[in-house]
C-alpha positions as CSV (number, residue, x, y, z in Angstrom):
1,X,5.4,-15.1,11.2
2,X,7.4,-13.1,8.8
3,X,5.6,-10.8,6.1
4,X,5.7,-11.8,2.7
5,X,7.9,-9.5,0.2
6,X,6.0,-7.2,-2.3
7,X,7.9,-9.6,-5.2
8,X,6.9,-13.4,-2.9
9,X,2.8,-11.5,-3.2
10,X,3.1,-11.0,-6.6
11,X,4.3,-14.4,-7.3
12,X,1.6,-15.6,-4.7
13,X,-1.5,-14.0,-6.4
14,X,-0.3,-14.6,-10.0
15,X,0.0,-18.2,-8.9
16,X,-3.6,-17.8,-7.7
17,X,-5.0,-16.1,-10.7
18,X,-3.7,-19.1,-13.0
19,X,-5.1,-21.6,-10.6
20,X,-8.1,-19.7,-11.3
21,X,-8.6,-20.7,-15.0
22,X,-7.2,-23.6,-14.8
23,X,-9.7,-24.5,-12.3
24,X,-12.2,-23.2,-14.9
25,X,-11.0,-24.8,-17.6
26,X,-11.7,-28.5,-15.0
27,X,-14.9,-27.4,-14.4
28,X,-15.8,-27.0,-18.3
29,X,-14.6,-30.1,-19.6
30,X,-15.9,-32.0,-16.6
31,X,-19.5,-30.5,-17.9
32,X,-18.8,-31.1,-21.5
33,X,-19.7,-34.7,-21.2
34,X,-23.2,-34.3,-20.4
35,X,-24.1,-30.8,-22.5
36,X,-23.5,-28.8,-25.8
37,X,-20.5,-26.3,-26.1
38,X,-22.9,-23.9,-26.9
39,X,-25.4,-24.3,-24.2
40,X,-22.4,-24.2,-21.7
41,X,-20.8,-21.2,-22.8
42,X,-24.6,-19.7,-22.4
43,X,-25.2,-20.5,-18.7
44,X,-22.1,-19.4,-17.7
45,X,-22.3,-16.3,-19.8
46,X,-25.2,-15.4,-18.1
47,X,-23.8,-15.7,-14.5
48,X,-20.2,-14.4,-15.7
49,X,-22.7,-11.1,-17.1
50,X,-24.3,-10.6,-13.8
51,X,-21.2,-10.7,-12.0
52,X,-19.3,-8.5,-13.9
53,X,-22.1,-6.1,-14.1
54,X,-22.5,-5.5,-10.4
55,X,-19.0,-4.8,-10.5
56,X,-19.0,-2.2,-13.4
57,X,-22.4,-0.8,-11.7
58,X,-19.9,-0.5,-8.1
59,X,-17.4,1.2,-10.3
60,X,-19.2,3.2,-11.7
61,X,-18.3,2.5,-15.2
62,X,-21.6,1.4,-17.0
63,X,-21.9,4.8,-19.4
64,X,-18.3,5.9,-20.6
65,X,-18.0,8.5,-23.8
66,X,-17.1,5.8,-26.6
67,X,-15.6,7.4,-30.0
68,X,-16.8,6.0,-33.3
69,X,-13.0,4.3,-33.6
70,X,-12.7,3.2,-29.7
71,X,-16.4,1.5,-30.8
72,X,-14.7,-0.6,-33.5
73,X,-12.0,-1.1,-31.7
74,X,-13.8,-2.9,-29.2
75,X,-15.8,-4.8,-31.3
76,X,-12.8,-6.1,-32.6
77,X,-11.4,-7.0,-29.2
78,X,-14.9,-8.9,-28.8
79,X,-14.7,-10.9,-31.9
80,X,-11.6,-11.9,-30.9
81,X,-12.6,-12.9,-27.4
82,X,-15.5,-14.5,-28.1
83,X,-13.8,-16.9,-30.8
84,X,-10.8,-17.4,-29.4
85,X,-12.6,-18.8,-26.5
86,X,-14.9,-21.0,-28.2
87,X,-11.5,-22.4,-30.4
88,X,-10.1,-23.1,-27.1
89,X,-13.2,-25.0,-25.4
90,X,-13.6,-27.1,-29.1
91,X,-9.7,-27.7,-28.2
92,X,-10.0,-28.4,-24.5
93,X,-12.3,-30.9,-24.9
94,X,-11.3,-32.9,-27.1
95,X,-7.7,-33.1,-26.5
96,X,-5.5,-33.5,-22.9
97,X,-6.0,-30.0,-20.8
98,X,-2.3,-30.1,-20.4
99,X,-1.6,-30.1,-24.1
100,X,-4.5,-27.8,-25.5
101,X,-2.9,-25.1,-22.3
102,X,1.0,-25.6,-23.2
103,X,-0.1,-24.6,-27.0
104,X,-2.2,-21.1,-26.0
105,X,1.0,-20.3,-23.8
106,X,2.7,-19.4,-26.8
107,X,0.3,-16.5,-27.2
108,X,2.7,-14.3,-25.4
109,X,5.0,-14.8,-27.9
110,X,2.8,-14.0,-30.7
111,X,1.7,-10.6,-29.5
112,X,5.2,-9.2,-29.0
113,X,5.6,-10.1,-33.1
114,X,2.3,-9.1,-33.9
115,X,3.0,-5.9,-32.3
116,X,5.8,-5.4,-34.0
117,X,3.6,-6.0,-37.6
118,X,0.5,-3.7,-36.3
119,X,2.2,-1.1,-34.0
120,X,5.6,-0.8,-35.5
121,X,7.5,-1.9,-32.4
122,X,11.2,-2.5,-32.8
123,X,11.9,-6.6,-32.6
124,X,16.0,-7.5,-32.3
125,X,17.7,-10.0,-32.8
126,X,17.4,-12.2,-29.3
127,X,13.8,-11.7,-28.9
128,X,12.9,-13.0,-32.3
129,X,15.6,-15.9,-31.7
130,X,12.8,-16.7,-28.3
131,X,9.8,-16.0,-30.9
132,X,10.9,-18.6,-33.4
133,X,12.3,-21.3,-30.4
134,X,8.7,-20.5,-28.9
135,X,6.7,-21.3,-32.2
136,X,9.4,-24.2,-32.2
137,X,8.2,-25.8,-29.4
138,X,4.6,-25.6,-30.2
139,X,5.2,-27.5,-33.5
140,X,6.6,-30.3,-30.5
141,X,3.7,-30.1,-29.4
142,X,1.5,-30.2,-32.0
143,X,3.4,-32.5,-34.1
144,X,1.7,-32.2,-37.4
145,X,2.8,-35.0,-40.2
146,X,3.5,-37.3,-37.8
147,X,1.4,-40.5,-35.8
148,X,1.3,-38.4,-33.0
149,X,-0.3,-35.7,-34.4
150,X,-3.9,-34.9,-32.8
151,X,-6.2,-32.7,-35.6
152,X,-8.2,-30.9,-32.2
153,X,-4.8,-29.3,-31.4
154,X,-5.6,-27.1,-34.3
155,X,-8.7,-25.4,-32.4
156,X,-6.4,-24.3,-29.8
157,X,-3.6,-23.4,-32.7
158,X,-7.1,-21.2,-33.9
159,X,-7.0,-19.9,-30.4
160,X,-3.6,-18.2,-30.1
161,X,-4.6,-16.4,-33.4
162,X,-7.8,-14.6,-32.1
163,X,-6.5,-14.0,-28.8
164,X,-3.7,-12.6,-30.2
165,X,-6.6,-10.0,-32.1
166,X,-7.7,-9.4,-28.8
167,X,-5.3,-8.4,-27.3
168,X,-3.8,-6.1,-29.5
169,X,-6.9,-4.6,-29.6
170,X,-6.7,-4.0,-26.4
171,X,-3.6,-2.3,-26.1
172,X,-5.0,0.1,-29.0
173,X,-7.9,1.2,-26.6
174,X,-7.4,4.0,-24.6
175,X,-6.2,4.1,-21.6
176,X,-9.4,5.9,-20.0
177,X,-11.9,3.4,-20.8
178,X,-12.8,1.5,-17.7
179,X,-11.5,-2.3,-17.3
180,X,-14.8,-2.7,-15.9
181,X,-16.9,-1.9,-18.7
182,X,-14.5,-3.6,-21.7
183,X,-15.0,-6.7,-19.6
184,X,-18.7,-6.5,-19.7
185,X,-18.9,-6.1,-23.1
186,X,-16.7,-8.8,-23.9
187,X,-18.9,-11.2,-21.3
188,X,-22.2,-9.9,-23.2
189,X,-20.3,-10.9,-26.7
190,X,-19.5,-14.7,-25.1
191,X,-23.1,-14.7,-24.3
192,X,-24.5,-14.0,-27.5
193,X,-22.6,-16.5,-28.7
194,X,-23.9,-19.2,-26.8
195,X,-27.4,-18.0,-27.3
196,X,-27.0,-18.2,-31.0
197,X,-25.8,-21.5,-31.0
198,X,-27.9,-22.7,-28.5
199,X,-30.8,-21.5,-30.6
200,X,-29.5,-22.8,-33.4
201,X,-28.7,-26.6,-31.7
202,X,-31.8,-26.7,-29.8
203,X,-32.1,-26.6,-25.9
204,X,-31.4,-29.7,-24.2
205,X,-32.5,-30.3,-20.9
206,X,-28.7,-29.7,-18.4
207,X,-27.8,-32.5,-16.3
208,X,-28.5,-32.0,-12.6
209,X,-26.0,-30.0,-11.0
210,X,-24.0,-28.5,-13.8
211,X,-25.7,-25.1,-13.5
212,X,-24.2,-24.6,-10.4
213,X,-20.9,-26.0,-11.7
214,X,-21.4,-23.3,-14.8
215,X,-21.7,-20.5,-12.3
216,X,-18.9,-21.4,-10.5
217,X,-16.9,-21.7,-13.3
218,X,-18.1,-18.1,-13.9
219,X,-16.8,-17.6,-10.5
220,X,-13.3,-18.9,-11.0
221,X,-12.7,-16.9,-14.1
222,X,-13.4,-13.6,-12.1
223,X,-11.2,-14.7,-9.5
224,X,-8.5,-15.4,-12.2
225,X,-8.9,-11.9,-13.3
226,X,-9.1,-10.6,-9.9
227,X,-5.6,-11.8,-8.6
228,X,-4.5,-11.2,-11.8
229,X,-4.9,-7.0,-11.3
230,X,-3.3,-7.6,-7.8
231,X,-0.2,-9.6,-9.0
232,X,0.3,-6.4,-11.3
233,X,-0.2,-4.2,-8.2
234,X,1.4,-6.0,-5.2
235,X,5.5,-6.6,-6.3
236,X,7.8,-6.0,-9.4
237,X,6.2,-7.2,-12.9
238,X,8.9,-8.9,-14.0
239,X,9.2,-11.0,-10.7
240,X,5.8,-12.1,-11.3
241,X,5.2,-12.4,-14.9
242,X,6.5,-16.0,-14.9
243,X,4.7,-17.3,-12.8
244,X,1.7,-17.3,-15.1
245,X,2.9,-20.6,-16.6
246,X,2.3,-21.8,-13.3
247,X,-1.2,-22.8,-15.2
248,X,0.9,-25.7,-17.3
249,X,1.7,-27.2,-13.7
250,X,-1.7,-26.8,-12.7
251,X,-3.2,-28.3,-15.7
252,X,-1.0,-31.3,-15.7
253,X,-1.7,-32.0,-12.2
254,X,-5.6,-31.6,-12.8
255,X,-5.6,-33.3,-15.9
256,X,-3.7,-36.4,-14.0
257,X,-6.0,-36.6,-11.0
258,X,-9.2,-35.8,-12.9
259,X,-8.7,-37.0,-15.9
260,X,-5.9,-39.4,-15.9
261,X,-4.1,-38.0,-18.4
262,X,-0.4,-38.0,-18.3
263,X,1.6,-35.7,-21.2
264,X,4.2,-37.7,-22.9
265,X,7.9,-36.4,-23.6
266,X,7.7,-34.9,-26.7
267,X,4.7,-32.6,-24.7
268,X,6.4,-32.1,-22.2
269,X,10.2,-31.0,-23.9
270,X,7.6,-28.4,-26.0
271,X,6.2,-27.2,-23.4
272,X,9.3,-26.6,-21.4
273,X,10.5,-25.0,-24.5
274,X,7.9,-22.8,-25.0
275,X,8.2,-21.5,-21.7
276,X,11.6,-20.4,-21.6
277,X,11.0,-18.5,-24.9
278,X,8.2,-16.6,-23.0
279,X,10.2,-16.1,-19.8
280,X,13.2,-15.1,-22.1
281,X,11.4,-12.8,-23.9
282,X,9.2,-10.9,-21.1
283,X,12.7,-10.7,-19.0
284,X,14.6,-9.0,-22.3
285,X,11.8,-6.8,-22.9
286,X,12.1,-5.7,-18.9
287,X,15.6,-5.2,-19.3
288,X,14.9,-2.6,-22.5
289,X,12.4,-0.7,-20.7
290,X,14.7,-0.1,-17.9
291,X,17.3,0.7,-20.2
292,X,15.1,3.8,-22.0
293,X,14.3,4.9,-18.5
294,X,18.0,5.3,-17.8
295,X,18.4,6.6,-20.7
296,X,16.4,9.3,-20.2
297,X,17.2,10.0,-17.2
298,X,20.5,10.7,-18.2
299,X,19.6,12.3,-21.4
300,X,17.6,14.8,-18.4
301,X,20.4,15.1,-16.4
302,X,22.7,16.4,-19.0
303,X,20.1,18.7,-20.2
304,X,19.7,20.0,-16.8
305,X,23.9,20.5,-16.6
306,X,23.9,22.5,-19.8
307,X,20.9,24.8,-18.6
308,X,22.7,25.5,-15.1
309,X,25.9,26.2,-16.8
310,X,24.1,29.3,-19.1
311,X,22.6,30.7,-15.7
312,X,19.5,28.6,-15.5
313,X,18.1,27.4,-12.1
314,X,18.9,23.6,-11.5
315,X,15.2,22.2,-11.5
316,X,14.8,19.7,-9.0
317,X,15.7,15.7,-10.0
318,X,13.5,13.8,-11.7
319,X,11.0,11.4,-9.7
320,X,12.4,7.5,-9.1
321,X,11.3,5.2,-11.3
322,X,9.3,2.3,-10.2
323,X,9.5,-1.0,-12.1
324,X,6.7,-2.8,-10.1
325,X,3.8,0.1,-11.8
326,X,1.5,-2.3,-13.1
327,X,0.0,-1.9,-16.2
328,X,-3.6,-1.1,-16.7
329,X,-5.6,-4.4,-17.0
330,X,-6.7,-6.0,-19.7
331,X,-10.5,-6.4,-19.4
């Protein structure tokens, strides 16, 4: 039996990691019948809390030295976790899985232009071409004005917007801050929002068995995140990244077994369209990255030349450059 490649891993586990929430996601609107939003996103806070703190406790990453702006930071990063998510579940469950998770895949697309408003990064011409086609194909999706158009798509539309906060918060934490503990707090902020709103609803007795379903649904999110970090760490990002909208095949294929619902074309030419944008995009960013590294190198080469020819030792060359580094995860 042959060995899988480094890049055929990385595609494996990121693979796994969206069947992961998409399994979660089943598992949630399966419960929804029979219980209030709130009350869900409670229980499963509460086992998603215990989880995640063992884990922290493990790491060792329960009592990190937090700056007054790193604080606000990550308050902001929970805000925007904590209603991005509830957007999503109003969306999920009221709308066709497969539709509410072909809109939040354009999310991708949002942060590279948002992080061109917030951090100043440089957008050309190409890449906001895949921005606009991606937005483009949401609006297939979505289809507002028209008989098709379904108001609940606007929760997940809500979505892409806070979890767009999110994660540019993220990116402006620093880099020192355990993954561990960022996680936890966001997991503390989704329970106190369902313990609000439960208190606020009134507690209503669960239906036998979705406890259990709640926790596992707890369950399938860490295991999202968890072969999430080793897609990033087993092959080449950029051979895995695409893969993540292997959670649009999932969800269609749940959402026709479980739920019988079946997309219709106009979903499914938006979809297709906002994927391409997103592959486009990740792949062209890839390709500009690579293209500073060589850059560089050259740029150090040249440097080096110049300093050997007025007498100077030739230092040694610099170290290879490995595409496949993951970056550091997101919480």
């Amino acid at each position: 039996m042959h060995r899988l490649s480094p890049n055929a891993l990385g595609a494996l586990f990121m693979s796994l990691s969206m069947l992961g929430f998409a399994s979660n996601d089943v598992v949630m609107k399966t419960v929804s019948g029979g219980m209030e939003l709130f009350q869900m996103v409670f229980l499963r806070g509460i086992a998603a809390v215990l989880l995640i703190f063992a884990l922290a406790a493990w790491q060792r990453a329960l009592r990190p030295r937090i700056t007054r702006r790193t604080a606000l930071i990550l308050a902001l990063r929970i805000i925007g976790e904590t209603a991005g998510a509830y957007l999503f579940l109003r969306a999920l469950f009221a709308m066709p899985i497969a539709n509410a998770t072909a809109i939040l895949q354009v999310m991708p697309l949002a942060v590279t232009l948002g992080a061109a408003a917030v951090f100043g990064e440089r957008l050309g011409a190409r890449r906001l071409g895949a921005i606009a086609a991606g937005f483009a194909g949401m609006l297939i999706i979505v289809r507002p004005g028209t008989e098709g158009f379904d108001m609940n798509a606007l929760w997940a539309v809500g979505a892409v917007v806070f979890l767009v906060v999110r994660d540019l918060s993220t990116r402006a934490l620093p880099p020192e801050l355990p993954s561990a503990f960022v996680t936890l707090c966001t997991a503390l902020g989704m329970l106190a929002l369902g313990a609000v709103g439960t208190a606020a609803q009134g507690w209503t007795p669960p239906p036998a068995g979705a406890p259990l379903f709640l926790v596992l649904a707890a369950v399938l999110v860490l295991g999202g995140y968890y072969f999430g970090v080793l897609s990033m760490r087993a092959g080449d990002v950029a051979a895995a990244a695409p893969f993540r909208y292997t959670i649009l095949l999932w969800a269609m294929l749940f959402g026709a077994l479980v739920f019988g619902e079946l997309p219709d074309a106009p979903s499914l030419f938006g979809a297709a369209v906002v994927v391409a944008a997103g592959v486009y995009t990740f792949r062209r960013e890839r390709a500009l990255a690579r293209a500073g590294h060589v850059a560089a190198a050259e740029l150090g080469g040249a440097a080096a030349t110049a300093a050997d020819g007025r007498g100077g030792a030739t230092p040694p060359p610099p170290p290879p450059i490995h595409d496949e580094t993951p970056p550091r995860p997101r919480g």
